[in-house]
PDB file as gemmi writes it, atoms N, CA and C in Angstrom:
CRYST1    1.000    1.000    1.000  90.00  90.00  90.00 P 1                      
ATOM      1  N   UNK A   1      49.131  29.311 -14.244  1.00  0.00           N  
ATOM      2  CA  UNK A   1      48.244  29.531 -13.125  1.00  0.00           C  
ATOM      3  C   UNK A   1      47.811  28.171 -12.591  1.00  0.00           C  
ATOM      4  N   UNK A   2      48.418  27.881 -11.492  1.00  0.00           N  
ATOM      5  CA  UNK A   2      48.065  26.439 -10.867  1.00  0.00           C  
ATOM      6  C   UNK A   2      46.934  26.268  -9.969  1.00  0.00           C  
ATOM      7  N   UNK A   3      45.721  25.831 -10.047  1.00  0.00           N  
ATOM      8  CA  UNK A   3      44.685  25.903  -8.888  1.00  0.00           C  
ATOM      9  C   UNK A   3      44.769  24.760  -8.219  1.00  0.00           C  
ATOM     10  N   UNK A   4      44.600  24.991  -7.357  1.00  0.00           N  
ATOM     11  CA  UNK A   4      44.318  23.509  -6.079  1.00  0.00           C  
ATOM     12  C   UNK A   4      43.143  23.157  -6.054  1.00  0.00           C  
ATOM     13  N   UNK A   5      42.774  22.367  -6.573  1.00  0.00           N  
ATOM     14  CA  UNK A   5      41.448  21.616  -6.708  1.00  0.00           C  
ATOM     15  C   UNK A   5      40.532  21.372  -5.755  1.00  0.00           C  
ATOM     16  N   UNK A   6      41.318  20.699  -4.671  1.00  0.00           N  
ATOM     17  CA  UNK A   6      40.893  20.282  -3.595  1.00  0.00           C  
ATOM     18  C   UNK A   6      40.529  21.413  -2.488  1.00  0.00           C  
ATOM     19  N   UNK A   7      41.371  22.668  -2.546  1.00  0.00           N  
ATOM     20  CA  UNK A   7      40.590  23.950  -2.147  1.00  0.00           C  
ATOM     21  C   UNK A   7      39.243  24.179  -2.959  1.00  0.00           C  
ATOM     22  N   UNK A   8      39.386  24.500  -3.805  1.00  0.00           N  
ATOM     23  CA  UNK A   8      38.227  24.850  -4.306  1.00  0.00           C  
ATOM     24  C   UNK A   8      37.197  24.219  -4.320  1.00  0.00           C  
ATOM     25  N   UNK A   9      36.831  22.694  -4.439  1.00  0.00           N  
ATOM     26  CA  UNK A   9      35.936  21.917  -4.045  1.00  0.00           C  
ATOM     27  C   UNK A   9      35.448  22.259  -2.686  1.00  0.00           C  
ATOM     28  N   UNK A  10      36.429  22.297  -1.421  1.00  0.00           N  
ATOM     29  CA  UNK A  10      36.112  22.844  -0.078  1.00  0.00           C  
ATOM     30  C   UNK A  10      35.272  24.000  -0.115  1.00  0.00           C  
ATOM     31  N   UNK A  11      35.778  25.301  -0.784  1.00  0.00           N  
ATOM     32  CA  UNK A  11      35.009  25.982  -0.767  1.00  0.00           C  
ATOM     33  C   UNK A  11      33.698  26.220  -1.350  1.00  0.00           C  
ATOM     34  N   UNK A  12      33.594  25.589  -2.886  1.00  0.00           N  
ATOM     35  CA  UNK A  12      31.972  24.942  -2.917  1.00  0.00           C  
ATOM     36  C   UNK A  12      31.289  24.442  -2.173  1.00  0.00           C  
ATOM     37  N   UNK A  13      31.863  23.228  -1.398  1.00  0.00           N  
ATOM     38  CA  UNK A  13      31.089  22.490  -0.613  1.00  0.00           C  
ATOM     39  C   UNK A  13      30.403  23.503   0.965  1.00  0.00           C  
ATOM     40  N   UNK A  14      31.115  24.150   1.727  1.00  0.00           N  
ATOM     41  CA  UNK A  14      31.058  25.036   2.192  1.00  0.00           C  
ATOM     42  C   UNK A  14      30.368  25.868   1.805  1.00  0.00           C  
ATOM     43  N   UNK A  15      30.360  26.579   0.615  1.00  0.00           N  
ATOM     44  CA  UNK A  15      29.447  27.843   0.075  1.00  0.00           C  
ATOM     45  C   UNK A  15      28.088  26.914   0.186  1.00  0.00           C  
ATOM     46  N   UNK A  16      27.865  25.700  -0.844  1.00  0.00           N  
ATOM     47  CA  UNK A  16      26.656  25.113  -1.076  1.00  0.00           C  
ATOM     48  C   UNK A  16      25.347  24.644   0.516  1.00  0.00           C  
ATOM     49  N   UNK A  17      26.403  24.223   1.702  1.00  0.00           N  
ATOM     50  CA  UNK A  17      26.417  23.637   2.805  1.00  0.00           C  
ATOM     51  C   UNK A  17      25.191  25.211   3.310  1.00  0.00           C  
ATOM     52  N   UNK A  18      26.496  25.970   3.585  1.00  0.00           N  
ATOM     53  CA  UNK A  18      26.140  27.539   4.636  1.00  0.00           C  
ATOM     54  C   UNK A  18      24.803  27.501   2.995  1.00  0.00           C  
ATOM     55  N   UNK A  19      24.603  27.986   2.176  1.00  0.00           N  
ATOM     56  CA  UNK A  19      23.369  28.152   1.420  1.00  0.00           C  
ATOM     57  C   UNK A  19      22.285  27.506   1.794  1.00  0.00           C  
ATOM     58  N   UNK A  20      22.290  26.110   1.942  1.00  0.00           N  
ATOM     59  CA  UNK A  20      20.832  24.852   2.515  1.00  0.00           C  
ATOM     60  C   UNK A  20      20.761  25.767   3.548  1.00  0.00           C  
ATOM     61  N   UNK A  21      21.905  25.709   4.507  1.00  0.00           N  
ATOM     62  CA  UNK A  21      21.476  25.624   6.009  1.00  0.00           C  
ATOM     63  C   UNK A  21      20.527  26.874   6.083  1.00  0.00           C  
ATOM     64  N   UNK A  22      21.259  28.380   5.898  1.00  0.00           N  
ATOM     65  CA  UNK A  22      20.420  29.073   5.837  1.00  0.00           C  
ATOM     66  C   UNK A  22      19.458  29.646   5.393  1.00  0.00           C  
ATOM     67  N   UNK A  23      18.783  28.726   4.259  1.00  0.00           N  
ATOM     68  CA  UNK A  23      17.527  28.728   3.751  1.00  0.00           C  
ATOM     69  C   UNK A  23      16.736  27.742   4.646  1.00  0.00           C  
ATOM     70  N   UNK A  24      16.966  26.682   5.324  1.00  0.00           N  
ATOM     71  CA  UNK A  24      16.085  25.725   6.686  1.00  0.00           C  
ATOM     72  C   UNK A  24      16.339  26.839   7.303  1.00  0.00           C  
ATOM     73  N   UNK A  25      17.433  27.554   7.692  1.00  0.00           N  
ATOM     74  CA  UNK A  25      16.826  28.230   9.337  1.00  0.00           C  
ATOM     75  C   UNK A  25      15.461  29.190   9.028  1.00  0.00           C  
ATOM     76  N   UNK A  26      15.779  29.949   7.665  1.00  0.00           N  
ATOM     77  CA  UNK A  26      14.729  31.025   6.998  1.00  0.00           C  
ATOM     78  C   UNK A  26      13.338  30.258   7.028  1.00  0.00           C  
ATOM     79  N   UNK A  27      13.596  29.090   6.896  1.00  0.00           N  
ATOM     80  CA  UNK A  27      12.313  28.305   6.186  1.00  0.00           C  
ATOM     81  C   UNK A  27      11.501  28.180   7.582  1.00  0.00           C  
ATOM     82  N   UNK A  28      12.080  27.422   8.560  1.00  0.00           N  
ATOM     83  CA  UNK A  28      11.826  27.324   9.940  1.00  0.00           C  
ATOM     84  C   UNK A  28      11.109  28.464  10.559  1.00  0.00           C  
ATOM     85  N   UNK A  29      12.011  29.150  10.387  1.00  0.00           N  
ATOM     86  CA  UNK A  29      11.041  30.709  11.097  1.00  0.00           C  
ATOM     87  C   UNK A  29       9.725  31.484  10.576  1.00  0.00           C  
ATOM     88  N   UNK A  30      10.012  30.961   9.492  1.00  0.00           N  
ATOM     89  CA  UNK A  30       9.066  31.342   8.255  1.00  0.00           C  
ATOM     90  C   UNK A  30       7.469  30.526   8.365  1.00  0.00           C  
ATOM     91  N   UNK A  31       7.717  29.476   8.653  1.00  0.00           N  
ATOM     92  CA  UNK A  31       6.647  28.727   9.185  1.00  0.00           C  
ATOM     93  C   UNK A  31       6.116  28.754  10.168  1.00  0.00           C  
ATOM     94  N   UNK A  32       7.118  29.189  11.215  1.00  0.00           N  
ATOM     95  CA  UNK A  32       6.405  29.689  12.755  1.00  0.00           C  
ATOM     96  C   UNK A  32       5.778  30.505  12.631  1.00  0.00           C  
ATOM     97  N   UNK A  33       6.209  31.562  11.858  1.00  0.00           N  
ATOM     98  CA  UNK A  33       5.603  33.140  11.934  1.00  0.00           C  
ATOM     99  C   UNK A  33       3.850  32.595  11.108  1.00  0.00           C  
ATOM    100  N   UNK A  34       4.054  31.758   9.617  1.00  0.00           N  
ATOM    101  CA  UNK A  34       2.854  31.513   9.553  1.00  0.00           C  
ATOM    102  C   UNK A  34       2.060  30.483  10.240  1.00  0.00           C  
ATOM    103  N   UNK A  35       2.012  29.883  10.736  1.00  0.00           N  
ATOM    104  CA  UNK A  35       1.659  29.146  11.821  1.00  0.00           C  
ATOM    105  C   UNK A  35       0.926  29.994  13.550  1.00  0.00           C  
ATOM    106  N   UNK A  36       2.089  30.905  13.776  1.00  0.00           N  
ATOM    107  CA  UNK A  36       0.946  32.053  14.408  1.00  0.00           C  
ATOM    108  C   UNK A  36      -0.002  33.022  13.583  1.00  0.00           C  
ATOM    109  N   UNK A  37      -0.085  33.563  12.714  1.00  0.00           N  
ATOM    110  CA  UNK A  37      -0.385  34.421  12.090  1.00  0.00           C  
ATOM    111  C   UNK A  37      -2.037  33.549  11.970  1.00  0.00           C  
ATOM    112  N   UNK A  38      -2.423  32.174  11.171  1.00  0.00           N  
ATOM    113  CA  UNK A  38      -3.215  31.976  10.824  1.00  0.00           C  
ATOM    114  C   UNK A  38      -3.997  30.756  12.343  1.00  0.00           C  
ATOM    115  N   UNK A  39      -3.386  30.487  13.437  1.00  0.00           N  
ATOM    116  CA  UNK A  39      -3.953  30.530  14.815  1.00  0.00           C  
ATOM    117  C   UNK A  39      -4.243  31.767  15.315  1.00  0.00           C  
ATOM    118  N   UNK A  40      -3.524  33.289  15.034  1.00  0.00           N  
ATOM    119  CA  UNK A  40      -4.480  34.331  15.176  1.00  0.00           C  
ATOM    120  C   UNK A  40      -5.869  34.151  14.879  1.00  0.00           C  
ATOM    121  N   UNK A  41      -5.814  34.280  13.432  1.00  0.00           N  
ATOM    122  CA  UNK A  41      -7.194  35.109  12.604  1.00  0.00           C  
ATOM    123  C   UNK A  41      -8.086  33.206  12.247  1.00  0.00           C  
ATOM    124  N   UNK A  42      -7.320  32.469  12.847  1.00  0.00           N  
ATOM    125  CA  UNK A  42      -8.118  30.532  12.747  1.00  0.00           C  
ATOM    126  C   UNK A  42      -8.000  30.065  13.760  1.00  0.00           C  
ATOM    127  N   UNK A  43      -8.758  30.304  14.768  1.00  0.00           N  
ATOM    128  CA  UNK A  43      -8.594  29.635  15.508  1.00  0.00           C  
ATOM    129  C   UNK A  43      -9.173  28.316  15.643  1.00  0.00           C  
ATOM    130  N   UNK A  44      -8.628  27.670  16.444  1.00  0.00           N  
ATOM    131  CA  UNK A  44      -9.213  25.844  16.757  1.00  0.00           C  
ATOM    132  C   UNK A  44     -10.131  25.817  17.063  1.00  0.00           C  
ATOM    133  N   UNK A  45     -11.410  24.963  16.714  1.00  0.00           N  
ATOM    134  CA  UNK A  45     -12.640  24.987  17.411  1.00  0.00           C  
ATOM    135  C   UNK A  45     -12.352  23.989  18.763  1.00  0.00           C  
ATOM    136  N   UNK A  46     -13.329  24.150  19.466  1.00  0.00           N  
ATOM    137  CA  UNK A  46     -12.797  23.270  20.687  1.00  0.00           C  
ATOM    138  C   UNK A  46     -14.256  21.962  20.737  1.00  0.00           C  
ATOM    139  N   UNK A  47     -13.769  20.992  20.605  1.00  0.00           N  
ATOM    140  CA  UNK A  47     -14.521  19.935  20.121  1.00  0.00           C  
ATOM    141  C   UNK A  47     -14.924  19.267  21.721  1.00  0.00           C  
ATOM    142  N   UNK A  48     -16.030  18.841  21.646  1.00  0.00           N  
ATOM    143  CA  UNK A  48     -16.627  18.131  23.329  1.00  0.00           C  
ATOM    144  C   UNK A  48     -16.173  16.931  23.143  1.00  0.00           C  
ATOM    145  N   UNK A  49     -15.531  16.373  24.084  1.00  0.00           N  
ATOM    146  CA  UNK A  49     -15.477  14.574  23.781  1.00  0.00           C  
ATOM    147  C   UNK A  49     -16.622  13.881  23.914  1.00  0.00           C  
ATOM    148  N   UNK A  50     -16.733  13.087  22.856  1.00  0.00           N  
ATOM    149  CA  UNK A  50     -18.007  11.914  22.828  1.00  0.00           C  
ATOM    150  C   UNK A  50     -18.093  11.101  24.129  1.00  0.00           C  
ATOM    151  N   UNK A  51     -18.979  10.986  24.709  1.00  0.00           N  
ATOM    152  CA  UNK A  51     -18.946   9.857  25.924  1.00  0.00           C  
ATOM    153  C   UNK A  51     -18.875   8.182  25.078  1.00  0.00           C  
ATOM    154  N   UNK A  52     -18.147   7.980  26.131  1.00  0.00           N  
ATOM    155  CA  UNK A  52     -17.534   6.034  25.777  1.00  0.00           C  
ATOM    156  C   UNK A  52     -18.978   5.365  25.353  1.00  0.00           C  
ATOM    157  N   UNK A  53     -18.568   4.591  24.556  1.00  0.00           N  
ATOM    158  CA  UNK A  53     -19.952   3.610  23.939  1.00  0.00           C  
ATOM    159  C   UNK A  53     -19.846   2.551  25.540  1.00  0.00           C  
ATOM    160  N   UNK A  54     -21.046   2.073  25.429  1.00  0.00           N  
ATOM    161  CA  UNK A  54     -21.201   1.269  26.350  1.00  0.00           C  
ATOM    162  C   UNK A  54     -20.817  -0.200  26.046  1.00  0.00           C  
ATOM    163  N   UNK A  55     -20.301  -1.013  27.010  1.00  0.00           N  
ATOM    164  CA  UNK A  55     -19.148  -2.074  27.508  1.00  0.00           C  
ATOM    165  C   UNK A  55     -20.215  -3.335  26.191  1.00  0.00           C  
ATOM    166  N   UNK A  56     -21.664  -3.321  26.369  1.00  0.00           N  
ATOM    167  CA  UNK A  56     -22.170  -4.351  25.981  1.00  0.00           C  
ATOM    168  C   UNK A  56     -21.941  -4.424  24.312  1.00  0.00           C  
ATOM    169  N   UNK A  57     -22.173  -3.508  23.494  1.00  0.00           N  
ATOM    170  CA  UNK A  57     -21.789  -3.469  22.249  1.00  0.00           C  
ATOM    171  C   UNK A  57     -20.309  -4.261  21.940  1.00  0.00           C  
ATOM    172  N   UNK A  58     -19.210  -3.960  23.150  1.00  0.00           N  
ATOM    173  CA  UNK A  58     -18.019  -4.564  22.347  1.00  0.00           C  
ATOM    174  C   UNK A  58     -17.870  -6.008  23.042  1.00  0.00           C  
ATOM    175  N   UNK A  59     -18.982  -6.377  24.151  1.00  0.00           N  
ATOM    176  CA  UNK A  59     -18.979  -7.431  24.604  1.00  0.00           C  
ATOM    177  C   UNK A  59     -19.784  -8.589  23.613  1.00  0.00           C  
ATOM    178  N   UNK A  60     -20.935  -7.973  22.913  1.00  0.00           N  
ATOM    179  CA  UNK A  60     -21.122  -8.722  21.906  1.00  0.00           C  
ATOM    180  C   UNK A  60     -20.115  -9.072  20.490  1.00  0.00           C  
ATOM    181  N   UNK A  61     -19.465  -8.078  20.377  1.00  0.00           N  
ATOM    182  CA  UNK A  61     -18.815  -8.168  19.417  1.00  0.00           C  
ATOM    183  C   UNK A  61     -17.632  -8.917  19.636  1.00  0.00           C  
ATOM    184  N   UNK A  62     -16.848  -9.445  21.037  1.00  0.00           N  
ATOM    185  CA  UNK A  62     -16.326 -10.235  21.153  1.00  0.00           C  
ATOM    186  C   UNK A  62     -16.348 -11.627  20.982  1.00  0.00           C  
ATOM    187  N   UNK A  63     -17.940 -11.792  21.785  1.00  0.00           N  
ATOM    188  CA  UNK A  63     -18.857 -13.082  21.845  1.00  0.00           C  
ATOM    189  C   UNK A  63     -19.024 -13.196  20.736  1.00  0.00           C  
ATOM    190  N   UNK A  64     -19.530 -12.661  19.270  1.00  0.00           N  
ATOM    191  CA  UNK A  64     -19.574 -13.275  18.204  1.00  0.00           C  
ATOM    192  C   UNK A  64     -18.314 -13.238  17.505  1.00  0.00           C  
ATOM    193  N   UNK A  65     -17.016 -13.501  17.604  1.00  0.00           N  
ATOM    194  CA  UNK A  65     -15.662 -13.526  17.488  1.00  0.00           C  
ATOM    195  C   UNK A  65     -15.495 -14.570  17.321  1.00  0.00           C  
ATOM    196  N   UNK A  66     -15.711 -14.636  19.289  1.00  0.00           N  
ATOM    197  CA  UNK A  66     -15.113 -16.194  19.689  1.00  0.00           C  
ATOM    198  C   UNK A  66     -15.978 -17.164  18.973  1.00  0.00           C  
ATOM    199  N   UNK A  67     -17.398 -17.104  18.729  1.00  0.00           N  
ATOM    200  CA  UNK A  67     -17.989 -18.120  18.205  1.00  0.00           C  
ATOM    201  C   UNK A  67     -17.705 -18.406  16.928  1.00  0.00           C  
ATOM    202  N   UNK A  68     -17.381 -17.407  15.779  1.00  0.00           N  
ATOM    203  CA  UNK A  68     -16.657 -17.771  15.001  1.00  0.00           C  
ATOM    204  C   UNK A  68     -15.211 -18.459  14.771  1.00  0.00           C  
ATOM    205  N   UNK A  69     -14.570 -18.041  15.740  1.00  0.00           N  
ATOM    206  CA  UNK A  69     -13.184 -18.880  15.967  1.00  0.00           C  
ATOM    207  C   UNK A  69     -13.819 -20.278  16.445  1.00  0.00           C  
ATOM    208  N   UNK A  70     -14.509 -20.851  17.262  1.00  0.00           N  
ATOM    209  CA  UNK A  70     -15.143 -21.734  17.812  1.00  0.00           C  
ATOM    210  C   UNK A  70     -14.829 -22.735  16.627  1.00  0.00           C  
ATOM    211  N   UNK A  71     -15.916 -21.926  15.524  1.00  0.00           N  
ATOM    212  CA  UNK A  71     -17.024 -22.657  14.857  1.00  0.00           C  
ATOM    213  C   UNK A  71     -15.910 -23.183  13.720  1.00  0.00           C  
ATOM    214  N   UNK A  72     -14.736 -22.214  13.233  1.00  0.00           N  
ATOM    215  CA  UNK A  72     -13.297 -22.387  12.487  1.00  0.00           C  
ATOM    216  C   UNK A  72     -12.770 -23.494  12.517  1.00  0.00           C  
ATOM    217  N   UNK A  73     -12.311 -23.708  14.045  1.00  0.00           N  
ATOM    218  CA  UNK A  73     -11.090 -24.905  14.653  1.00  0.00           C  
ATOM    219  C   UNK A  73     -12.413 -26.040  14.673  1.00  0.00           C  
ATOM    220  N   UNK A  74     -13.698 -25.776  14.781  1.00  0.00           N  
ATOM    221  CA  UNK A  74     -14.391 -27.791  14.929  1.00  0.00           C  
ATOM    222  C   UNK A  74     -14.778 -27.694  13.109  1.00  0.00           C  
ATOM    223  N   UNK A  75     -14.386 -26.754  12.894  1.00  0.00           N  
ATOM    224  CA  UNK A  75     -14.855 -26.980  11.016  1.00  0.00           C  
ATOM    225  C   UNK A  75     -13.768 -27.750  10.243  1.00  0.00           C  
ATOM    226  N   UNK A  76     -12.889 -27.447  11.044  1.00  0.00           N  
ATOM    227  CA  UNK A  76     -10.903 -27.728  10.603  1.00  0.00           C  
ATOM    228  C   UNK A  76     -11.104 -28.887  10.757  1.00  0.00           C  
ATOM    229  N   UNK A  77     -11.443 -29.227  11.931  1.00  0.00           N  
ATOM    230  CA  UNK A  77     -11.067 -30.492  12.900  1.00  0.00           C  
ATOM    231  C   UNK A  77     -11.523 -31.751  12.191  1.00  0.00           C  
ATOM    232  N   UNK A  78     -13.364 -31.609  11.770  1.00  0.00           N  
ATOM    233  CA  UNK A  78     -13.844 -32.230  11.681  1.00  0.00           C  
ATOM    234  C   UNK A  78     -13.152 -32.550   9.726  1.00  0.00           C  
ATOM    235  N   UNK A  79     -12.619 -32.019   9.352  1.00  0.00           N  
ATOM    236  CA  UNK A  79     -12.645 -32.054   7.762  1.00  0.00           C  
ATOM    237  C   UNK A  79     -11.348 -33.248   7.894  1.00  0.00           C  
ATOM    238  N   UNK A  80     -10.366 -32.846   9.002  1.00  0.00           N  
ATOM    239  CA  UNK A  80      -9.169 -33.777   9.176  1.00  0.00           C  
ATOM    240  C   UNK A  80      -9.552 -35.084   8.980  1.00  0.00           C  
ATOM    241  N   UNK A  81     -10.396 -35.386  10.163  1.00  0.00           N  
ATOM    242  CA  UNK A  81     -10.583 -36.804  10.487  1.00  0.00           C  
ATOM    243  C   UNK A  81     -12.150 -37.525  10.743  1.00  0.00           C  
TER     244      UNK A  81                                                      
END                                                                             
């Protein structure tokens, strides 16, 4: 009884292949369905947007940035020379 190897590998690979695939397609649908099911009976709360902080808070926080970078490069400078 002579088997062809190389068939039969094909057809594993094939059997194993079509098996994944159609457990993702199952899986896929499977998640949609729960995914509506619990946006039924959960729905999203609907959240108000916060109004923007005002410009001066991040304008200070820039200004004390730069003064630290300032204060960095003449701290550098001065240690050089």
């Amino acid at each position: 009884m002579e088997t062809n190897l190389i068939a039969e590998a094909l057809k594993f690979m094939v059997l194993g292949m079509g098996i994944v695939f159609t457990f993702l397609i199952v899986m896929v649908y499977a998640l949609k369905l729960q995914a509506k099911i619990i946006g039924k009976y959960f729905p999203e709360k609907k959240v108000e947007p916060k109004k923007p902080q005002t410009t001066t808070t991040s304008t200070n926080n820039n200004t004390a940035k730069m003064a630290a970078i300032v204060a960095a490069v003449q701290h550098h400078k001065n240690l050089k020379g």
